[in-house]
C-alpha positions in Angstrom: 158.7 93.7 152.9 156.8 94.8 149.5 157.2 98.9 148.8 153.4 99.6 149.9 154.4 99.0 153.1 158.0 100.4 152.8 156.3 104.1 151.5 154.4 103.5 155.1 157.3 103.2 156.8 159.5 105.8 155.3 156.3 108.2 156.0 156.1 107.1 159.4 159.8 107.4 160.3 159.3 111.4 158.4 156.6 112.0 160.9 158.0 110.4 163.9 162.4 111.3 163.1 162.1 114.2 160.8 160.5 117.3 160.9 159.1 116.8 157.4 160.0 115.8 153.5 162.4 117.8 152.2 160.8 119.5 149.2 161.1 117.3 145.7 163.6 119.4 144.3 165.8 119.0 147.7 165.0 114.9 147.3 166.1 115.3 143.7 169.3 116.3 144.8 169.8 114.1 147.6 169.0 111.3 144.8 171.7 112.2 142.4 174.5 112.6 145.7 173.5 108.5 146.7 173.3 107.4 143.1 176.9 109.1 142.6 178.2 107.2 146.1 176.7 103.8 144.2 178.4 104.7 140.9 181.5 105.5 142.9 181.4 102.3 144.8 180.8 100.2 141.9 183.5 101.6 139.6 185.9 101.5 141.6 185.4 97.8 143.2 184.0 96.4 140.0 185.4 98.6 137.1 188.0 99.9 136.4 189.4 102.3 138.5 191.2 101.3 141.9 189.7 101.6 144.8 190.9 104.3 147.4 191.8 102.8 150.6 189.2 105.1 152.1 186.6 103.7 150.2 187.4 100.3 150.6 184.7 99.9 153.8 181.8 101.2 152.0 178.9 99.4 152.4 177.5 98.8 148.6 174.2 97.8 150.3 173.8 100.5 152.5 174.7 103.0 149.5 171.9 101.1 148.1 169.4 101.6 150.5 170.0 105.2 150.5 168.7 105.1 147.0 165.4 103.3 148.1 164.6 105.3 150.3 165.0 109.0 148.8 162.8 107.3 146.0 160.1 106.2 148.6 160.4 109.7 150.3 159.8 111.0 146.1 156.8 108.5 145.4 155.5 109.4 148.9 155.5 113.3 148.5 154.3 112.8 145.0 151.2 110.8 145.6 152.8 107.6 143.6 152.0 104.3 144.8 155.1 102.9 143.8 154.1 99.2 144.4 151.1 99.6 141.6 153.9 101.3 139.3 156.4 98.5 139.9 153.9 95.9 139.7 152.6 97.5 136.3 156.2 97.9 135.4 157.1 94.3 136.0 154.2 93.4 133.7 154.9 95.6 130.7 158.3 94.3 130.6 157.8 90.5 131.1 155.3 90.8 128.1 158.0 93.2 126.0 160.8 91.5 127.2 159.8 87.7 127.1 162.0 86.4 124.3 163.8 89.5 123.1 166.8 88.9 126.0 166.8 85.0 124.9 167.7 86.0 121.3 170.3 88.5 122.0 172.7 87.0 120.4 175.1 89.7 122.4 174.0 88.2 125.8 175.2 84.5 124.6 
């Protein structure tokens, strides 16, 4: 599924689920709370920290998700069509990034 059609069916699930968007300060929030839950997920099972037995069943890609889709619910409210900005994105940095990764001599 590309994200022009993923906006379309975050919008439609608001309109036929939810009642409406929360407000972009209220999305804002609910951003930073799943971006913490990935953060927690990923320190613990791939950093340093142990893991808490109660956190061992966390789904990493359902964590994930939550992230995507409090960003389409942002782009949607916000009037950004997020596939021309990732598309644009993807661009910039292929022509930026070309050979500056390949002679990192930290990455070898």
């Amino acid at each position: 599924m590309d994200i022009k059609n993923a906006q379309l069916d975050v919008d439609n699930w608001i309109n036929e689920h939810g009642v409406r968007y929360f407000n972009e300060l209220t999305n804002m929030a609910q951003l930073t709370e799943e971006v913490g839950e990935v953060a927690r997920i990923i320190a613990r099972r791939y950093g340093e920290q142990s893991e808490k037995e109660s956190d061992k069943n966390k789904d990493l890609g359902e964590e994930l998700a939550d992230v995507v889709f409090v960003v389409l619910c942002l782009a949607n409210q916000t009037g950004v069509d997020l596939q021309a900005a990732f598309d644009k994105k993807m661009d910039l940095k292929t022509k930026r990034d070309h050979d500056r990764h390949h002679n990192n001599e930290k990455l070898k």
